[in-house]
N, C-alpha and C positions, 0 to 999 in steps of 0.2 A: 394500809390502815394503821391508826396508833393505838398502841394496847395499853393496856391499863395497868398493866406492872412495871415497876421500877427496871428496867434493862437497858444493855449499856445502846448509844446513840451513834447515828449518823455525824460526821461532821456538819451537817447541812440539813436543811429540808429536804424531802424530795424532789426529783425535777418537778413535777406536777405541782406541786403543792409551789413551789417557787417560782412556779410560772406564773400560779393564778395569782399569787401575791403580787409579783410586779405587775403583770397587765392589767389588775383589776384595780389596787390599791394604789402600790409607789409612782405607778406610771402618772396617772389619773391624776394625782396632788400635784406632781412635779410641772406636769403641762397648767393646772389650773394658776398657778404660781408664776410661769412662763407668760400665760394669758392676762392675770393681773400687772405681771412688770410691761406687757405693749399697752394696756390701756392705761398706766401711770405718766409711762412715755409718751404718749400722746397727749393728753393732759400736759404736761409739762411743757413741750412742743408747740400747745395751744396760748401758752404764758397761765395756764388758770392752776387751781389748785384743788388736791381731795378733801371733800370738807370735812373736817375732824368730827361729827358727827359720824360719819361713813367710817371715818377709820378704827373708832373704836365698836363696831360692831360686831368684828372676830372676837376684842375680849369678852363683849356681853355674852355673847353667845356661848362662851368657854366658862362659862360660870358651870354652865348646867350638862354642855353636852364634849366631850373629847377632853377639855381643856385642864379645867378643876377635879375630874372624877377620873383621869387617867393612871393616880395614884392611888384612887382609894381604896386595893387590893392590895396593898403595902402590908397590912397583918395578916393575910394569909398566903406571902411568897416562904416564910420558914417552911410551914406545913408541906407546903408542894413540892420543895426541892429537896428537903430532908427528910430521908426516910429514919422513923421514932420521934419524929415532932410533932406533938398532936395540937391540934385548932389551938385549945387552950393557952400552950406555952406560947406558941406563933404569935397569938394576939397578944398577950401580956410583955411579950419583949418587944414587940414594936410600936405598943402602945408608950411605954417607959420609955424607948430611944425619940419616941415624936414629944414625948409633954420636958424631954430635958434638951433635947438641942433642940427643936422648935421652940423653948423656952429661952433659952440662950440665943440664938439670932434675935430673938424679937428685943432681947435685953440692950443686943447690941444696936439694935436700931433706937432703943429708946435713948441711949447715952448717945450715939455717935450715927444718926439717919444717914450721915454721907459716910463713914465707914461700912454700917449694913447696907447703902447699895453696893458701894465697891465690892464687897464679900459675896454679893447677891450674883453677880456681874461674873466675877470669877467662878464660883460653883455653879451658875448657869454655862456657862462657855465647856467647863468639864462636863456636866450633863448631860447637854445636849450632844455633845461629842460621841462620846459612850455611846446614845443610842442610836446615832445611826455605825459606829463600830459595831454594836450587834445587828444590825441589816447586813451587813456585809459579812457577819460569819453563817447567819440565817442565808443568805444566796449563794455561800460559798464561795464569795468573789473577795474583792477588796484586797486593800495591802497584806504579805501573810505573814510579818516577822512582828516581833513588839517594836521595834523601831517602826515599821509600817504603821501599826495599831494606836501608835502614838503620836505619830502624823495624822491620822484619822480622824481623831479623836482633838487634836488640834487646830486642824484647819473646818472642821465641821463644828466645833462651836465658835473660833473666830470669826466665820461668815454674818453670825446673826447678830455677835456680842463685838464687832468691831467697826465693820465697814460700813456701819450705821452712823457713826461719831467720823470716820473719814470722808466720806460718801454728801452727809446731812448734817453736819455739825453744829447747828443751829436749832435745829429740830430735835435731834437726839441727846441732846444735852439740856433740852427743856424738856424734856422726861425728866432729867434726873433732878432738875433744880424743883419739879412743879412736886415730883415725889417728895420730895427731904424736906419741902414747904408744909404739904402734906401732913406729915405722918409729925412735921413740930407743931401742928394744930390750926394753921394758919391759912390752908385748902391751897389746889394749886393753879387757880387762875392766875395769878400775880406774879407766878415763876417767869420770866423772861429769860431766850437764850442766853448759853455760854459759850463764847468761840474756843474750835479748838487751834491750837497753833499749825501755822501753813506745814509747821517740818517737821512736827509731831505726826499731822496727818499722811505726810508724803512716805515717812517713815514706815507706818506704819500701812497704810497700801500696798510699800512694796514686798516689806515681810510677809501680810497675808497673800499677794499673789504669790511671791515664792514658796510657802508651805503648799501652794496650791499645786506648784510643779513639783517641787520635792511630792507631793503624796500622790500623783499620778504615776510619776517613775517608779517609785516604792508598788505599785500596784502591777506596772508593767515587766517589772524587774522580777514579781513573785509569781507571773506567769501568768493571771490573771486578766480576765477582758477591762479594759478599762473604758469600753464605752457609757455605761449606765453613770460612773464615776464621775467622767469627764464631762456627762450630759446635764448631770446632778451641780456639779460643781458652776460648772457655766452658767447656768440660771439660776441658782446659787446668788451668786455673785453681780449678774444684772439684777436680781431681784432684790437684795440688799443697798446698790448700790441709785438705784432711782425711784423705788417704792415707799414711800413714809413712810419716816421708821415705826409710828403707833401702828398702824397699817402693816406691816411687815413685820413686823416681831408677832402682832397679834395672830396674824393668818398663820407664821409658821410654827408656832407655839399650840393651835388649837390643830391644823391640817397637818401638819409634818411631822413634829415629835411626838405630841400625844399619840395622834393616830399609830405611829410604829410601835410605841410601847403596849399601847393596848394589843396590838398584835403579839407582843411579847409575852402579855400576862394572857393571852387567850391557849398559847402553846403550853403556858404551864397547866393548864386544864385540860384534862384528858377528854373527856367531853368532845367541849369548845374545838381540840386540836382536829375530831376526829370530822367534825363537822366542817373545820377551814379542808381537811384533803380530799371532803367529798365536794368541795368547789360551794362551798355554802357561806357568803360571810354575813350576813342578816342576822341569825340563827346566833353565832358565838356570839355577836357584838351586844344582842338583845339579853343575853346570858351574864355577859358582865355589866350589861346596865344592870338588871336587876340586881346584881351582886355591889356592884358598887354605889348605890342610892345611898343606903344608912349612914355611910361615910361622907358621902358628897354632900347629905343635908347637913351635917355637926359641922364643913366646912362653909357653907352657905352661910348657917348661924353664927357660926366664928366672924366670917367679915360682914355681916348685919353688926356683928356687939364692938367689933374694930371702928367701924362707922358710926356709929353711937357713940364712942369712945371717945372719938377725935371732932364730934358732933358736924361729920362732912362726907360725904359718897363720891369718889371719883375714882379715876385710875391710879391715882397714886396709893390708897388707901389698899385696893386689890393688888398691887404687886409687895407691896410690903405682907400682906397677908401669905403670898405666894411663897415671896422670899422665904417667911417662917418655915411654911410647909415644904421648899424646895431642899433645904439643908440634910433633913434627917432623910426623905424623898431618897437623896442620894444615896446615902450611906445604904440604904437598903438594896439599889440596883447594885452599888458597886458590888456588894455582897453575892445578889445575882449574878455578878462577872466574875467573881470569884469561881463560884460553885458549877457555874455553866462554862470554866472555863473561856472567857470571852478574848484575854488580852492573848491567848498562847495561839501559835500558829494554827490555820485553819481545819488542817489536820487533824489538831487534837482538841478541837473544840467541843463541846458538850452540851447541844442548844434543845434537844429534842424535848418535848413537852413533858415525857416519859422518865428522863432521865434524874435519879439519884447524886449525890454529890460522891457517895462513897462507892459508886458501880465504877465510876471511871478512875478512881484514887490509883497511881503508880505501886 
């Protein structure tokens, strides 16, 4: 059971508690994911295609449930990991870091839309990286050195932020044109693909499968199982590679990332934690909807008045919203990896729901 005082942490969850995570949660997404890339292939196969209708249905969906609201515990991660932080400061300093760099991305989308995707692009690929680097110090598996960490963290967001422009280069890059259309006032029906170059893309296939092996050796090399890794990775990778990119970035943006961070922000709830190790996850998840509603609707309003704004409602309009709120997003997990110890070996890592930044200080 997890207690309610600040005391120093396991490396890890416990076995139980890591068990029911994966078999209930990581497993469960990873195959559904698996499931969508054989019925894309088949499809494919067929000569027919997913109708874009269909494939923006993870983002709508992500407005309201995993996708949009997975951040919106961002003012209250001071308070829970620092101990003398009370509610008040937590919210006022994360309120201030969201209205000046969510203020500043959007700036830079307004002067330079094809700059703020690039920036969007990059700090997403970091991101996402990160958090599944914190699954793997959460299971106590994964690479265990920072150079591991760093491989982690690089081949986990080049899967979603690359092999899409390699893979569909036609498709994925009428995201970015229909976005930059978008968000210059202009909507993005009319965005037509942009090819990428045959040796730009070969290039860079082969980069990301090589980080692919590089970060399995790094895993095998730190003693570590690397089957969940190697299972993750591989459908990973068919999934990026034949699934529409709107279609694939949507699903793994609302079922992949979201879903693991909210696990993340459910650990820093003593509560929530105490309820995930008695095998309960209904119970926490219902805890942070509640908790993160107030937040999610000021974001909902936000891209209603972005939409208003640009006098248009598409996808392009919601990722440029996302982008604003993903930049400062970050800086707040990175923060959590500071203080949870996330990038240092497995060893010394400090994930426990319970745990203070200054229990575990050298």
């Amino acid at each position: 059971m997890v207690g309610r005082s600040p005391v120093a942490a396991p490396a890890a969850a416990p076995p139980a508690l890591r068990a029911r995570l994966t078999g209930r949660v990581l497993t469960p997404v990873t195959v559904t994911l698996a499931v969508v890339t054989v019925g894309c292939a088949l499809v494919l196969v067929s000569g027919g295609q997913v109708p874009m209708v269909l494939q923006l249905v993870p983002f709508a969906v992500s407005v309201l449930v995993f996708g949009l609201p997975h951040g919106a515990l961002d003012h209250l991660v001071p308070a829970r990991l620092r101990s003398g932080t009370g509610v008040a400061r937590s919210v006022t300093v994360v309120v201030v870091l969201y209205l000046v760099v969510g203020a500043a991305t959007a700036l830079l989308w307004t002067v330079s839309p094809l700059a703020g995707f690039a920036v969007f692009v990059g700090i997403t690929w970091f991101h996402w990286g990160q958090g599944d680097l914190f699954v793997d110090r959460l299971l106590g598996d994964g690479a265990d050195r920072p150079r591991g960490a760093c491989l982690t963290v690089a081949v986990r967001g080049a899967l979603p932020m690359v092999l899409p422009f390699v893979a569909q280069p036609g498709a994925a890059t009428a995201v970015v044109s229909g976005t930059i259309a978008s968000i210059a006032g202009g909507g993005g029906g009319g965005a037509g693909p942009v090819g990428v170059p045959v040796p730009v893309r070969i290039v860079a296939g082969v980069v990301v499968l090589a980080l692919v092996v590089l970060h399995l050796v790094a895993v095998r090399r730190g003693g570590g199982p690397v089957r969940r890794q190697a299972s993750e990775d591989l459908v990973l990778v068919a999934f990026f590679v034949l699934v529409p990119p709107v279609l694939a970035v949507g699903l793994y943006f609302t079922l992949w990332h979201a879903v693991r961070h909210i696990l993340r922000l459910e650990l820093t709830d003593p509560d929530a934690a105490a309820e995930l190790e008695r095998g309960r996850l209904l119970a926490p998840f219902l805890r942070f909807a509640r908790q993160a509603w107030p937040i999610t609707a000021i974001a909902v309003a936000m891209l209603v008045a972005l939409a208003v704004l640009v006098r248009h409602a598409d996808l392009g309009v919601y990722l440029a919203l996302i982008a604003a709120l993903t930049t400062p997003h970050t800086v707040v997990v990175t923060w959590m990896d500071r203080v949870q110890r996330t990038w240092r070996p497995a060893a010394d890592a400090a994930i426990s729901p319970t745990t203070r930044d200054e229990t575990r200080r050298p």
